[in-house]
C-alpha positions in Angstrom: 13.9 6.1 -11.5 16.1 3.3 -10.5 16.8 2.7 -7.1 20.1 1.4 -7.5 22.6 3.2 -5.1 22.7 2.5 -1.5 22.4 5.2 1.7 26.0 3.8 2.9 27.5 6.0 0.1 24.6 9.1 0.9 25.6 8.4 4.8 29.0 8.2 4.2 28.5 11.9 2.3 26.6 13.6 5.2 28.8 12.0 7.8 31.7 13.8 6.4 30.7 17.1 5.6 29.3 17.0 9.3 32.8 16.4 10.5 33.9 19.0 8.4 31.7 21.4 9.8 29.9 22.4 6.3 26.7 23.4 5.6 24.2 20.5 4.9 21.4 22.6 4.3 23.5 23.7 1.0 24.3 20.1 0.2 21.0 18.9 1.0 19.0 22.3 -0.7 16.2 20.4 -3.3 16.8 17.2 -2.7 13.4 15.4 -2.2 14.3 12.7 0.3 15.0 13.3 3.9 18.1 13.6 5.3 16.9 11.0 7.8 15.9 9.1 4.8 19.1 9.4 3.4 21.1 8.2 6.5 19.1 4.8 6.5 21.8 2.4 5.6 18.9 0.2 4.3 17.0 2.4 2.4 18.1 2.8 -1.6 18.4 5.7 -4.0 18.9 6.5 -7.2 22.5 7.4 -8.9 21.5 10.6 -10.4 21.0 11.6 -6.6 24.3 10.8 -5.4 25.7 12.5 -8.6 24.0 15.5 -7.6 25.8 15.1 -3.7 29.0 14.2 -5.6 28.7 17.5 -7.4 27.7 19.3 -5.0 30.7 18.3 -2.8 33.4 19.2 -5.3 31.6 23.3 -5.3 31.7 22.9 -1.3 35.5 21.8 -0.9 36.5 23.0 -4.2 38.3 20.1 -4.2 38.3 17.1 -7.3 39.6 14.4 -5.0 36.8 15.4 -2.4 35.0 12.5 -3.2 38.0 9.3 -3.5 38.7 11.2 0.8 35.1 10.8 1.5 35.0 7.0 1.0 38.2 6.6 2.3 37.1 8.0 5.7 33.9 5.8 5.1 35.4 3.1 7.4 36.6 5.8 10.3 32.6 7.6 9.7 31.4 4.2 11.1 28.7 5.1 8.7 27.5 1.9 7.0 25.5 0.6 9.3 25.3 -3.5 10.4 28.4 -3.6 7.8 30.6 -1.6 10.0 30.0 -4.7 12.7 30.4 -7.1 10.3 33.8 -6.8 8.6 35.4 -6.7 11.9 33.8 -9.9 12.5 35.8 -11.4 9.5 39.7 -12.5 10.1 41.7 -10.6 7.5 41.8 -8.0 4.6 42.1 -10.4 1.9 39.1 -12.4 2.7 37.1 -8.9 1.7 39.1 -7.8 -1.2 39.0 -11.3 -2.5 35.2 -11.2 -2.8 35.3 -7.3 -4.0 32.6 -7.7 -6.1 30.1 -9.0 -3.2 31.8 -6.0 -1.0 30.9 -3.4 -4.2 27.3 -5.0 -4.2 26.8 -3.8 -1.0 26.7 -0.2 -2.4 25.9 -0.6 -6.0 23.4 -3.2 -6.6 24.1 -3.4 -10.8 28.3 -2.1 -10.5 30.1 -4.8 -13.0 33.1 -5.1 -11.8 35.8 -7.8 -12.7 38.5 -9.0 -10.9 41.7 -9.6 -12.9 44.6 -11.2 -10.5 44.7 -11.6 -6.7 47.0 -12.8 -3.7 47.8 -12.6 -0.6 48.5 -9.2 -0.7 47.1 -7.8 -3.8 44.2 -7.9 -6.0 43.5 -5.8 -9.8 39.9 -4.6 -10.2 38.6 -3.7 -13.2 35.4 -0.8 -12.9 33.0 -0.7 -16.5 31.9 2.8 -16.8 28.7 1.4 -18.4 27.3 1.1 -14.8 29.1 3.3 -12.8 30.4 7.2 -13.5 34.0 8.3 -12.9 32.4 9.8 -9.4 31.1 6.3 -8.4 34.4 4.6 -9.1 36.4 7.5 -6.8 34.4 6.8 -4.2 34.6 3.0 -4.3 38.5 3.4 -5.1 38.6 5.4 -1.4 36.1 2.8 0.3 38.0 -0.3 -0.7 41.6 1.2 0.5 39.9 1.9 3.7 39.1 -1.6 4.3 42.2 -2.6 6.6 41.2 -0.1 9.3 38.8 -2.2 10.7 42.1 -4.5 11.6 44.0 -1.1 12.8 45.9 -1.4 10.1 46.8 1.2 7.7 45.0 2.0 4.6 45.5 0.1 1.5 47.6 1.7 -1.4 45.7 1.8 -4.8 47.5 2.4 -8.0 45.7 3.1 -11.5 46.6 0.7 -14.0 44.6 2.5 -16.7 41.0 4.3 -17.3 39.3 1.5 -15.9 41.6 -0.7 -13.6 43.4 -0.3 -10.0 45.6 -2.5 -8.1 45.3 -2.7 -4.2 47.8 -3.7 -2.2 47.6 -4.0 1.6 49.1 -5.6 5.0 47.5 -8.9 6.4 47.3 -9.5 10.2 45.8 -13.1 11.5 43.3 -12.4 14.2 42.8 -15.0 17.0 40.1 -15.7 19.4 39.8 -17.1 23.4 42.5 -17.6 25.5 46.2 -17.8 25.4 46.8 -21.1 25.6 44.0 -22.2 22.9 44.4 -19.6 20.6 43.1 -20.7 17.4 42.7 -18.5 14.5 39.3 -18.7 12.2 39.8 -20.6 9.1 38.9 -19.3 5.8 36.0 -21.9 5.7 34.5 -21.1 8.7 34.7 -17.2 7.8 33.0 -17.7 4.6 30.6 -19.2 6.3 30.2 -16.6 8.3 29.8 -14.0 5.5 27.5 -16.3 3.9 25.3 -16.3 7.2 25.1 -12.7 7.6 24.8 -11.8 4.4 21.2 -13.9 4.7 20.8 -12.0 8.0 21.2 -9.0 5.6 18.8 -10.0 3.3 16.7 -10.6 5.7 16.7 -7.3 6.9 16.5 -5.5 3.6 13.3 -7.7 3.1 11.4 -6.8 6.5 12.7 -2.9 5.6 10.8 -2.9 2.2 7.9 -4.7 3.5 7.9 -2.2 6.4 8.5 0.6 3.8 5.5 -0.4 1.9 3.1 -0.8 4.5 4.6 2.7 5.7 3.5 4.2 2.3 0.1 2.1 2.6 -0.5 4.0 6.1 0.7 7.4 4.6 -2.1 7.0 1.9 -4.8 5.8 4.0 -4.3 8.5 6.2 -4.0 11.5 3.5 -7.4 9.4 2.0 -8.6 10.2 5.7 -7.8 13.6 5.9 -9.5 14.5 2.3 -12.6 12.5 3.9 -12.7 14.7 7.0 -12.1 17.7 5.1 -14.9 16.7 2.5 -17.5 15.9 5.4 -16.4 18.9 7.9 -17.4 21.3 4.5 -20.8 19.2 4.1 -21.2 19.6 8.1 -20.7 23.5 6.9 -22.8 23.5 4.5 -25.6 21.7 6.5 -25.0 24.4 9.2 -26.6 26.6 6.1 -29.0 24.4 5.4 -30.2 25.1 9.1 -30.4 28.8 8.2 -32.1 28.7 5.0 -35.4 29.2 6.1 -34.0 32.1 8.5 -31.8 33.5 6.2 -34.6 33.5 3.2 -37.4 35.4 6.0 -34.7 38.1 6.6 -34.3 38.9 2.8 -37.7 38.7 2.0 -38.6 41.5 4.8 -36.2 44.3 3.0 -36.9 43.3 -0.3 -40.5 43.5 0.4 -40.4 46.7 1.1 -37.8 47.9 -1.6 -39.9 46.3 -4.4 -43.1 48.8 -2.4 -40.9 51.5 -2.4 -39.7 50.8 -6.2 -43.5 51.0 -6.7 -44.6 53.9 -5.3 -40.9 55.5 -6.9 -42.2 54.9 -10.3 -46.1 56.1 -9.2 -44.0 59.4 -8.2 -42.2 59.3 -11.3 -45.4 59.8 -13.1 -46.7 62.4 -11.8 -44.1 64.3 -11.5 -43.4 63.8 -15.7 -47.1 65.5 -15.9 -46.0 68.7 -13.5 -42.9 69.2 -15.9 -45.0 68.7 -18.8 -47.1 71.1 -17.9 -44.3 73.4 -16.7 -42.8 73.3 -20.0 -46.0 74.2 -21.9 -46.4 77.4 -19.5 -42.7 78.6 -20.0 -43.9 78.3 -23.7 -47.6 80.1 -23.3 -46.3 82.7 -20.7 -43.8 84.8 -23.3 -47.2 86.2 -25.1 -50.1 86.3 -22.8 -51.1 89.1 -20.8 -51.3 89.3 -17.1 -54.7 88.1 -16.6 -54.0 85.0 -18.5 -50.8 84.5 -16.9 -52.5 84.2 -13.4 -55.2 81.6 -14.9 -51.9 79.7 -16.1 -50.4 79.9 -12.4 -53.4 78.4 -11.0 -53.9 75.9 -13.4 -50.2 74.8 -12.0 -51.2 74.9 -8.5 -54.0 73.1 -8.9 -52.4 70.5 -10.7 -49.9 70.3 -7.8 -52.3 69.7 -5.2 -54.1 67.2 -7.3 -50.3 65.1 -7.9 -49.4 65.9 -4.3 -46.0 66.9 -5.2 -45.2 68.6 -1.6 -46.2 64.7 -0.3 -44.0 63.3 -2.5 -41.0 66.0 -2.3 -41.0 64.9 1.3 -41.6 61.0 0.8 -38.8 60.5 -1.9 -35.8 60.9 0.5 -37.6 58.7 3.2 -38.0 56.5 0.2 -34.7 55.6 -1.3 -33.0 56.0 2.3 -35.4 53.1 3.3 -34.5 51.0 -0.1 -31.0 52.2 1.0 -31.1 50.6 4.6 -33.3 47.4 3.1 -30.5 46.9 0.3 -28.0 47.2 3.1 -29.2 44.6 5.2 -29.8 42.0 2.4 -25.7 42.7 1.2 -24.9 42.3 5.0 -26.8 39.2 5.0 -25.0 37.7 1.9 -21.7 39.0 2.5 -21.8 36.9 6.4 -23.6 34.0 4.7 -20.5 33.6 2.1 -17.8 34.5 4.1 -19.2 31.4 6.4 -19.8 29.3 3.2 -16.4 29.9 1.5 -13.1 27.3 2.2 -11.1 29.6 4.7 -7.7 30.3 4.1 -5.2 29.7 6.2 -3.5 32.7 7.3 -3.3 34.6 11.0 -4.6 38.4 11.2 -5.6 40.6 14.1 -8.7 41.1 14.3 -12.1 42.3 16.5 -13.4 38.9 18.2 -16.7 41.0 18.3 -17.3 41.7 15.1 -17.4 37.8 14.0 -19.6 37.2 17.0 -22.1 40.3 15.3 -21.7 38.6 12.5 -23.0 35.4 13.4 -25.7 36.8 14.6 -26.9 38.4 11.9 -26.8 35.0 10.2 -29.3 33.6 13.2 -31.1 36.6 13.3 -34.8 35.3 12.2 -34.1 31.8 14.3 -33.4 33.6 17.3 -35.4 36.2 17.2 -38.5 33.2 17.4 -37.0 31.1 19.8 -34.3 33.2 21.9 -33.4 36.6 23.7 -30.3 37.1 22.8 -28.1 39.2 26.4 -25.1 40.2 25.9 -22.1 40.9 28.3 -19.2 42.4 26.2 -16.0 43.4 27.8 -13.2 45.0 26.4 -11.2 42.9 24.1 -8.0 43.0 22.6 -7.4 42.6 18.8 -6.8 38.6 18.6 -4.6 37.1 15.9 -6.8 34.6 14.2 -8.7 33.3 11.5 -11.7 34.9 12.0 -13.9 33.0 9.2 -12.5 29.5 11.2 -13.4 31.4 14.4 -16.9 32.3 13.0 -17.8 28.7 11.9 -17.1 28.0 16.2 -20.0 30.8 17.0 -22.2 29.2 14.6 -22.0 25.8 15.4 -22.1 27.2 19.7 -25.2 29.5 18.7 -27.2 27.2 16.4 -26.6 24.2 19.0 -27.9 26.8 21.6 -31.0 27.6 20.0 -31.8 23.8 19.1 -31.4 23.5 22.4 -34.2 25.9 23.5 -37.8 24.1 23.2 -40.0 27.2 23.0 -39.0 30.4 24.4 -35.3 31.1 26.0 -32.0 33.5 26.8 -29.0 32.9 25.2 -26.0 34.5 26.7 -23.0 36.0 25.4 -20.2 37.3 27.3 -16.5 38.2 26.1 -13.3 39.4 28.5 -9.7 39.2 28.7 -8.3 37.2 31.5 -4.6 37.1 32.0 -3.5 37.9 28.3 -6.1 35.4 27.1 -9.8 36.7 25.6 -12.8 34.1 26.9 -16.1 34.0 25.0 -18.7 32.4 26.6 -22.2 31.6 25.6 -24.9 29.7 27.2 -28.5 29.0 26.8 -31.3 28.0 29.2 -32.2 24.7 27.2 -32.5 21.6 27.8 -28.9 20.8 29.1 -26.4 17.7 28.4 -26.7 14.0 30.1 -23.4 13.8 32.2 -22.6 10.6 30.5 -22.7 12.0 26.9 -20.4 15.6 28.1 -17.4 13.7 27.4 -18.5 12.5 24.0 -19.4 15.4 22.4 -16.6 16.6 20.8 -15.7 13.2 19.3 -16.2 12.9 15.7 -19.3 11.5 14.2 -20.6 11.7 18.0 -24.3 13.2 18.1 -27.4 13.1 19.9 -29.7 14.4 17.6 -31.7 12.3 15.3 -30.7 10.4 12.2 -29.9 12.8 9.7 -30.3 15.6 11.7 -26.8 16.1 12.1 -23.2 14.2 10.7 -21.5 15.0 14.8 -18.5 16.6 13.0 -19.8 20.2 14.3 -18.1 20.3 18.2 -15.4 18.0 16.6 -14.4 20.8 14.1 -15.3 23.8 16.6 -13.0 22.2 18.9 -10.3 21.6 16.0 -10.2 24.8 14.8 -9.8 26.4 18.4 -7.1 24.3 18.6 -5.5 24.8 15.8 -5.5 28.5 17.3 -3.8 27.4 20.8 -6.8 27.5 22.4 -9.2 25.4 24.3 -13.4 24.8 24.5 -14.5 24.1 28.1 -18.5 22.8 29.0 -20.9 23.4 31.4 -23.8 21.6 31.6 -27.1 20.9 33.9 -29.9 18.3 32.3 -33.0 20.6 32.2 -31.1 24.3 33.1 -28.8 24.8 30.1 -25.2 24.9 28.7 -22.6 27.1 29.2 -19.5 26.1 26.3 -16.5 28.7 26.9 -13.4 29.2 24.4 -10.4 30.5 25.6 -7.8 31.8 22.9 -4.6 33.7 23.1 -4.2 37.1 22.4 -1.4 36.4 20.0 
């Protein structure tokens, strides 16, 4: 869409409804420019924009001439920016009206407008509607009567010839410069000069702005290009936390799905032979109706014997234990994969209270086969207040504390957890009895891409992110650290 309107005229608009004491946010409700963009008297927009300001104007005042008053206060607004300075620079009315067409360009770059007579005291305009709207030429009609202000002098008076024509008609008033006695006043010559010089200046000006504005949008996309980057590696950062786990994660499936597929086993062994007993059952209910007693006795201990030999007592007491075993097996495998994808998953946004311990529990259950080889895991919880957070972002923060913790840890080691609420704040601490932090790298670490692990071993985005996403909570990550005696990191967050 065609830039071809300037911000004087949007200015002009916000400046007076501001005066009036109207709403802007109704004026201004789905417009997608800023209000700050829109007050930038060297900025451009387009004419179906200021249309929609024009209408808009007309509901608010419920008034038709709303729009001729608006540019007709334009002068008193001081609202057009380095023009405002520069027509008072200029001797007289007529100098401006006689170049109306340079004076309309300043707001309407493609306006064709003629001029048909001028004097002294009076110049005829005639407006094509081709380029400019009945709206656009009410508003121009207002800004060019209020051209003699800048003198003190009073408004022009217009007069509509027909559709498409006005006559102006104003009072002149020579302005001098210096001193009493060498008063001289500025000669047309010397004026156009002038308003040939500034208008350059101008130019200028609108030049450095649009090279400014482009280099403003080149920034804008570089940096949303950055953020998608971030984003992009803090998820692969994420994702290599898993990696990490894999091996863990895989062990502590394996173990309850061992079992399950023994129990299955030994289920379907049970199955068997209880499908002979009621076999056999069935066929004695049949042979029982006509036998006599001896025979029915022979037939009873054919039964018993046949449930010694299946061991159905054994297995009436070892199906419960069975399937409750499957049942606790199956349970930790869905724990498992439940904590592993609500780490995996993109997090949304949104604040909820929730128990700060339960996304420390389940973090460790995520660790549980890596610690459980190279860590005892203490822990020191206090009583906590529901926190309003994200607790998947907050979970990510254990992860990356815990899994650095037991990297940390050569062999065999303590890892400490401790939780409490301190002056309407919670504080989670953990520590570890590894191998500790140089003092010259503890004010590095949570710098992005910063890491002192081996190449490949890690992208240094994972205390960058922790510490992001604790402040993105109001929060703050403090460390702790001796070379050869452990870490200590502690987050502080706000209850709510």
């Amino acid at each position: 869409m065609k830039q071809e309107v300037s911000c004087r005229v949007t200015s002009s608009i916000i400046a007076y409804a501001r005066r009036e004491k109207k709403n802007l946010a109704r004026l201004l409700e789905g417009i997608e420019l800023s209000e700050e963009h829109l007050l930038d008297t060297n900025s451009w927009v387009s004419a179906d924009l200021v249309q929609t300001l024009f209408d808009r104007l007309e509901e608010i005042f419920f008034d038709n001439q709303i729009i001729y008053k608006v540019g007709l206060q334009s002068s008193r607004l001081e609202c057009w920016g380095v023009l405002d300075s520069v027509f008072r620079m200029i001797g007289e009315p007529r100098l401006i009206y006689h170049q109306s067409r340079k004076f309309i360009s300043y707001f309407y770059k493609s306006a064709d407008v003629r001029t048909v007579e001028k004097s002294d005291f009076h110049v005829i305009l005639k407006f094509s509607h081709k380029n400019l709207s009945p709206h656009h030429i009410q508003y121009l009609q207002g800004a060019l009567e209020s051209i003699p202000v800048y003198w003190q002098l009073p408004a022009a008076h217009s007069q509509q010839i027909d559709e498409n024509t006005f006559e102006f008609r104003w009072e002149n008033k020579q302005v001098f410069f210096g001193k009493k006695d060498t008063q001289v006043s500025l000669s047309p010559q010397l004026i156009q000069d002038t308003i040939i010089q500034l208008e350059k200046t101008l130019a200028l000006i609108e030049k450095k702005n649009r090279q400014l504005q482009e280099k403003n949008e080149e920034l804008i996309g570089a940096n949303q290009k950055l953020k998608e980057t971030i984003k992009e590696k803090i998820q692969s950062e994420k994702m290599a936390s898993i990696g990490q786990l894999a091996t863990g994660v895989a062990h502590e499936i394996n173990n309850p799905l061992g079992f399950i597929m023994s129990n299955v086993g030994r289920v379907r062994e049970y199955v068997s032979k209880m499908s002979v007993m009621l076999r056999e059952y069935d066929q004695f209910v049949h042979q029982v109706a006509d036998k006599e007693k001896e025979e029915v006795k022979r037939l009873v201990d054919r039964l018993n014997e046949l449930r010694k030999g299946q061991e159905l007592d054994y297995i009436l007491e070892d199906f419960p234990l069975l399937i409750a075993e499957s049942q606790e097996g199956l349970d930790r495998v869905r724990n498992i994969i439940r904590d592993l994808n609500s780490f995996a998953r993109v997090a949304p946004e949104e604040m909820e209270y929730h128990d700060i311990h339960e996304g420390i529990e389940s973090t460790l259950n995520l660790l549980r086969y890596e610690l459980k080889r190279k860590a005892i895991v203490r822990k020191d919880y206090g009583e906590l207040p529901k926190v309003k957070c994200n607790l998947a972002r907050l979970n990510q923060v254990f992860l990356n504390l815990l899994l650095n913790a037991v990297q940390a840890i050569e062999e065999k080691g303590e890892i400490k957890i401790e939780t409490a609420h301190v002056q309407s704040k919670v504080q989670i601490s953990i520590s570890d009895t590894g191998h500790g932090i140089d003092a010259k790298h503890l004010s590095q670490i949570f710098e992005p891409f910063f890491t002192t692990k081996k190449n490949g071993q890690s992208m240094g985005l994972g205390l960058s992110t922790a510490l992001g996403i604790v402040k993105n909570h109001s929060g703050d990550i403090q460390v702790e650290s001796t070379p050869g005696m452990g870490t200590r990191f502690t987050i502080t967050l706000p209850v709510s």
